[in-house]
C-alpha positions as CSV (number, residue, x, y, z in Angstrom):
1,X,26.1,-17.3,0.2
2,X,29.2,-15.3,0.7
3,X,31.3,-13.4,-1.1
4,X,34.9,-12.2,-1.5
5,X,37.0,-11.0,-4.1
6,X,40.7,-10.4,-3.9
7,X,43.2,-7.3,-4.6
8,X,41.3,-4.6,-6.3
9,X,38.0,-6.9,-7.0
10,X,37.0,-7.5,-3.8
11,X,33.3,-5.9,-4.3
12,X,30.1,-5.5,-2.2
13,X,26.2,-5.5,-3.2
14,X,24.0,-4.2,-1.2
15,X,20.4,-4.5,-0.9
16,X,18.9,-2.2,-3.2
17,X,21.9,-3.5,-5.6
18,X,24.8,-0.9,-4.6
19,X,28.2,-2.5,-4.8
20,X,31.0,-0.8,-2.8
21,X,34.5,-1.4,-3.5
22,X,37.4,-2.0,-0.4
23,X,36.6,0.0,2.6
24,X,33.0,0.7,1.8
25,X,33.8,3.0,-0.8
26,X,31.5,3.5,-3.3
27,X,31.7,2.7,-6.8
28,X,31.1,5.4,-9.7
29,X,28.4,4.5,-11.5
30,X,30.1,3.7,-14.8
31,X,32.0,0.7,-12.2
32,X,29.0,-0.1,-10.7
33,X,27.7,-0.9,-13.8
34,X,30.3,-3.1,-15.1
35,X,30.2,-5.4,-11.8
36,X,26.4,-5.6,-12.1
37,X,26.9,-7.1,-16.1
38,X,29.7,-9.3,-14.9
39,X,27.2,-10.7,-12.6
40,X,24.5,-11.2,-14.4
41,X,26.7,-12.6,-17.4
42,X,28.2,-15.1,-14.7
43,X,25.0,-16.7,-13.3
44,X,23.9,-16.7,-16.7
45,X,26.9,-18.6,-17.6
46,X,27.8,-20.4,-14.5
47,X,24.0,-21.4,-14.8
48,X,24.6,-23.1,-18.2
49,X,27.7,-24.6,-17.2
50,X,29.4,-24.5,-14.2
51,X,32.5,-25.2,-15.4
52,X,32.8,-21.8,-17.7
53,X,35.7,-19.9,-17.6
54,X,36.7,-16.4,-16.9
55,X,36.7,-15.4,-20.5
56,X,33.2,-17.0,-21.1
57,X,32.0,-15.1,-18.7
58,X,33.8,-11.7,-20.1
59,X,32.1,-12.5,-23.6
60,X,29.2,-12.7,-22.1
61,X,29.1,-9.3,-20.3
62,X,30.9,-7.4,-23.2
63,X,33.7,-6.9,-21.6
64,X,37.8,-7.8,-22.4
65,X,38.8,-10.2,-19.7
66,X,41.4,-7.8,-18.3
67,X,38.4,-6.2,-17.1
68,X,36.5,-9.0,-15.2
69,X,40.4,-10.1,-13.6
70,X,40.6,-6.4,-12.7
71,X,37.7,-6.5,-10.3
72,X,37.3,-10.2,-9.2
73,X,41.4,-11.9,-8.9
74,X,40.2,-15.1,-9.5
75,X,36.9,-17.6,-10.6
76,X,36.7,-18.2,-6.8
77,X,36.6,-14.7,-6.1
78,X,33.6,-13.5,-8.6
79,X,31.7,-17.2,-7.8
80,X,31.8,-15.4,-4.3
81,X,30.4,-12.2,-5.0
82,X,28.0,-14.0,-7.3
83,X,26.8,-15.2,-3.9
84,X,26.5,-12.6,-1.7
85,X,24.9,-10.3,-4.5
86,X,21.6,-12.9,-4.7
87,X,22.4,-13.8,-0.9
88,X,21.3,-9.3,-0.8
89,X,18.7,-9.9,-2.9
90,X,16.9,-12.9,-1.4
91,X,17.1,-11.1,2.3
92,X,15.4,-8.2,0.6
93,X,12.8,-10.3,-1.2
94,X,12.0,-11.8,2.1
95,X,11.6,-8.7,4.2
96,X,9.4,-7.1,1.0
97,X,6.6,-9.1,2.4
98,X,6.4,-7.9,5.6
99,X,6.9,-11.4,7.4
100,X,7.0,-10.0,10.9
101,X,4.1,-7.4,10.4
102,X,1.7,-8.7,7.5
103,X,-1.0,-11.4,8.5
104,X,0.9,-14.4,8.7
105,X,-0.7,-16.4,5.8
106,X,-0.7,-13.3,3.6
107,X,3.4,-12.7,4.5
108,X,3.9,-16.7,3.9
109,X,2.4,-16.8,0.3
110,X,4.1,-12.9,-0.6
111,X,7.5,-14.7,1.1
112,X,7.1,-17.8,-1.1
113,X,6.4,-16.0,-4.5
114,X,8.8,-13.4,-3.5
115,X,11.8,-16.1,-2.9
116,X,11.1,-18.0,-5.6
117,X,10.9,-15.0,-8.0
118,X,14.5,-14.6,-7.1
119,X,15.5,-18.2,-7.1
120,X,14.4,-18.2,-11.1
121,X,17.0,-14.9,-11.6
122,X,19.4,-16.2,-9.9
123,X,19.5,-19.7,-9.3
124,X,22.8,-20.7,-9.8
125,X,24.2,-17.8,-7.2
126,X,22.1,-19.3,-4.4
127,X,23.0,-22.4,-4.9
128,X,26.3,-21.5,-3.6
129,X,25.0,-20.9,-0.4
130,X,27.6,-23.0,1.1
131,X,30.4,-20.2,0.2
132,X,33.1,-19.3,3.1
133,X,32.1,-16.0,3.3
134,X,30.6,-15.1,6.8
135,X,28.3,-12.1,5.3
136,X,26.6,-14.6,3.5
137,X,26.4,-17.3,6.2
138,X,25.1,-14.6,8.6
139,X,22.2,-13.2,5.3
140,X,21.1,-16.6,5.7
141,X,20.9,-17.1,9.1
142,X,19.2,-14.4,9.5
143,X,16.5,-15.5,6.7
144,X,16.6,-18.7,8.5
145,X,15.4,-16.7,12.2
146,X,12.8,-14.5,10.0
147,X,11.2,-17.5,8.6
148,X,10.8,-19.3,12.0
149,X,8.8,-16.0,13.4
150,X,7.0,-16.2,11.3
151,X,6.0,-19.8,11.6
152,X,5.6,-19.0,14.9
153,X,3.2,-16.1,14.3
154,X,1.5,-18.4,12.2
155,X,1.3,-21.0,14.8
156,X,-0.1,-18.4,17.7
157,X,-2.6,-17.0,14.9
158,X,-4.5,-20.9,14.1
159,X,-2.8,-21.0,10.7
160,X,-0.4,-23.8,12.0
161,X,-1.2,-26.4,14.3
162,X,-0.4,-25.2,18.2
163,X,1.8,-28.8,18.6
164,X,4.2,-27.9,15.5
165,X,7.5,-28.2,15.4
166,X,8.8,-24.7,14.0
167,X,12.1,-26.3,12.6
168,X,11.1,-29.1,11.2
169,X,8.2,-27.2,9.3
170,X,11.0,-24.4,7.9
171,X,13.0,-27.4,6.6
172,X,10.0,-28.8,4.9
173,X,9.3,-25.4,3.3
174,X,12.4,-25.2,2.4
175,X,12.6,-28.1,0.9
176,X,9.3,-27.4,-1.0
177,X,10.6,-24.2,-2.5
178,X,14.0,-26.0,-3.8
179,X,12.0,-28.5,-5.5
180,X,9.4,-25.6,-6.7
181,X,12.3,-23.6,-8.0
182,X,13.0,-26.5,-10.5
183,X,9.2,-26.3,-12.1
184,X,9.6,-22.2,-13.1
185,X,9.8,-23.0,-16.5
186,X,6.5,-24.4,-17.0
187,X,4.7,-22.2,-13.9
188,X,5.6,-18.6,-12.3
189,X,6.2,-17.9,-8.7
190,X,2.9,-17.1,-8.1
191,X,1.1,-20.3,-9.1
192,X,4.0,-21.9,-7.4
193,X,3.4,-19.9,-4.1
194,X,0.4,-21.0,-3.7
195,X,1.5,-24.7,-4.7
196,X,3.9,-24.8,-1.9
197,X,1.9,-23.2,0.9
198,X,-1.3,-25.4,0.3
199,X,1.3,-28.3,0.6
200,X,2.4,-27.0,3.7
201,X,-0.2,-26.6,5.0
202,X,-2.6,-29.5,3.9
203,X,-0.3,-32.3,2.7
204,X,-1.2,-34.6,0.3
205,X,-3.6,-36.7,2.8
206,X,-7.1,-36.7,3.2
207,X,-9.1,-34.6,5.5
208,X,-9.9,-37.6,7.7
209,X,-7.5,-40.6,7.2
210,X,-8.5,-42.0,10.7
211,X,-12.1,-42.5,9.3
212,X,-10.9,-44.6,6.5
């Protein structure tokens, strides 16, 4: 989930959704606007077909295509900043629940909701988390060391089992959430939350299989 643009479009989002042009500079606000509807427009695009093109995506923000070239060189380019801007926002869906201070099972279902509220927004964006760019490589990393505290602060407080393996059970959640993200149509994060942490945590076997 990285993200670079080229020449003049090289642009940054940060957190709260500030985008910063070259050097950190800030945008004025009437800019900042215009990147945040190319953006939108794109994973809205990109998210019906991958394969759209520069001017789709202008059409789709209101905006000539002179103007989407002018701050992203290239497809490449704005398919990167695509990535990094939900790569932000995922980091700060995850540390909105508290995962290192909230109870642990509380923080895992407010995590769960949390990242698959933005996985509905923005889904195509973070499924580009294989991008070059080393900001997003390092977002996700860091998700990636958040998530395992926590499992471990779930494991020391009873929630998990004391014998489990912390990174095998974050692959398994993650792969619970991917395949959660794909039911938001019919069910919101919430009911999904809970779907994949009662999953997690119970499995689909009986209490006592042994006694069968």
């Amino acid at each position: 989930m990285e993200a670079q643009t080229q020449g003049q479009g090289r642009t940054q989002s940060g957190p709260q959704g500030k985008s910063a042009a070259v050097g950190g500079r800030p945008l004025r606000a009437d800019a900042e606007r215009t990147v945040a509807a190319i953006l939108e427009a794109a994973e809205r695009t990109l998210g019906q077909d991958p394969a759209a093109t520069m001017e789709q995506i202008a059409e789709a923000a209101g905006v000539a295509r002179t103007t989407v070239h002018r701050r992203f060189a290239t497809r490449e380019a704005l398919v990167d900043a695509l990535a990094l801007w939900a790569a932000r926002r995922f980091a700060t869906a995850v540390e909105a629940a508290r995962p290192d201070t909230a109870p642990p099972l509380v923080a895992l279902y407010q995590t769960t909701a949390n990242v698959l509220a933005v996985k509905a927004s923005w889904g195509f964006a973070m499924s580009q988390a294989g991008s070059a760019n080393l900001e997003v490589a390092h977002i996700h990393a860091e998700v990636r060391d958040t998530c395992e505290r926590l499992f471990r602060r779930a494991r020391e407080a009873g929630v998990l089992r004391p014998d489990v393996d912390i990174a095998w059970t974050r692959r398994v959640y993650y792969a619970l959430i991917h395949e959660a993200a794909q039911q938001q149509d019919a069910q919101g994060p919430d009911v999904l939350a809970t779907l994949v942490v009662d999953t997690l945590l119970r499995g689909a076997g009986s209490p006592h299989p042994d006694r069968l």
